[in-house]
C-alpha positions as CSV (number, residue, x, y, z in Angstrom):
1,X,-67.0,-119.4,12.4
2,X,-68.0,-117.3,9.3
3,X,-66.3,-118.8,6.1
4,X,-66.2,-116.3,2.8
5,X,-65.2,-116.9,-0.6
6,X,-63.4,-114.3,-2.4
7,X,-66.0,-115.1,-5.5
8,X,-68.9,-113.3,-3.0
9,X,-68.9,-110.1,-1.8
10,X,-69.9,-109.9,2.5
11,X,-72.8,-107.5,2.8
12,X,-72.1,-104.7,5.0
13,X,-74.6,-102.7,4.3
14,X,-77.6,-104.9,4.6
15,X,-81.1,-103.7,3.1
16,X,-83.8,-103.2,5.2
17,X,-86.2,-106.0,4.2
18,X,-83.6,-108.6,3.5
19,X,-84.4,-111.7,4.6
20,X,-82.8,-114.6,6.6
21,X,-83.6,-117.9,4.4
22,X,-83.8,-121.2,6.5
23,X,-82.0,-124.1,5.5
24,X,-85.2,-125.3,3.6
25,X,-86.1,-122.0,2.1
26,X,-83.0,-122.0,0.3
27,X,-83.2,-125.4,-0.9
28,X,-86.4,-124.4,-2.4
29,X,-85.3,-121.3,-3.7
30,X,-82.6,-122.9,-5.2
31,X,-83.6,-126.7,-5.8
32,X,-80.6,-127.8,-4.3
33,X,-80.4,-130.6,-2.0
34,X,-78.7,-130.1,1.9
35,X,-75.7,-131.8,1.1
36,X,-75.5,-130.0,-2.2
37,X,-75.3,-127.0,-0.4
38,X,-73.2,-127.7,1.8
39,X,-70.6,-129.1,-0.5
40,X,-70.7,-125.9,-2.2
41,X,-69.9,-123.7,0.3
42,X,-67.2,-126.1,1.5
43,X,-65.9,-125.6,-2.6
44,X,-66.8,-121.5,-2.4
45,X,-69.7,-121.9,-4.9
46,X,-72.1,-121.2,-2.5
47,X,-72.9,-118.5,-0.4
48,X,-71.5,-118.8,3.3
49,X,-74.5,-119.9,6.1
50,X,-75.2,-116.6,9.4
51,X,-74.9,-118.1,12.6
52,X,-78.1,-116.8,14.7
53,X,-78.0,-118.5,17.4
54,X,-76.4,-121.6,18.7
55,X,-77.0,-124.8,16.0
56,X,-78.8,-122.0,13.9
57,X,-77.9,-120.8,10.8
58,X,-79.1,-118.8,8.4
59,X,-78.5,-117.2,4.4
60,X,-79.1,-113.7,3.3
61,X,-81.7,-113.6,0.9
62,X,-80.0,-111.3,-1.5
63,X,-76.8,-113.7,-1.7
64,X,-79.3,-116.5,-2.5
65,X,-80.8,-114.6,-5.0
66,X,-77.1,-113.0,-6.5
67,X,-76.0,-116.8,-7.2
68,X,-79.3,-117.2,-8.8
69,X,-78.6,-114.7,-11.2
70,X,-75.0,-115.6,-11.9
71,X,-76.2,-119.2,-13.0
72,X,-79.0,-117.5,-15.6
73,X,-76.3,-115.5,-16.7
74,X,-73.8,-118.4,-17.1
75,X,-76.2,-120.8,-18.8
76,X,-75.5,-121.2,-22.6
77,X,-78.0,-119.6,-25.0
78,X,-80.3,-122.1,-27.0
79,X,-79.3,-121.3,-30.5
80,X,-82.4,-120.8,-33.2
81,X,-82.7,-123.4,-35.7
């Protein structure tokens, strides 16, 4: 079953050259731990896992890399001193 979040937008058009991330390739991608991950797509933090096969799952790449981004942009500025 394919859970979304209304926080991430479902790639319909995929780009060719997108890549399927493994479990491991995403945690370190991300540096985020398995149940980390999973806890935050159960809390729609996280972007949702591709089945690709029976017991396999997979992330797209660019939704990896999207919540990357949103975190950098998040992150509070070090102020000069």
């Amino acid at each position: 079953m394919l859970h979304t979040h209304p926080k991430f937008q479902t790639a319909v058009n995929i780009p060719i050259g997108n890549r399927l991330l493994k479990r491991p390739d995403v945690e370190l991608k991300t540096g985020l731990s398995r149940a980390s991950i999973y806890s935050a797509v159960r809390a729609g933090t996280f972007p949702a896992s591709i089945a690709i096969g029976p017991n396999r799952v997979a992330w797209l790449e660019a939704e990896i890399d999207q919540w990357i981004c949103e975190r950098a942009k998040a992150r509070t500025p070090v102020k000069p001193q």
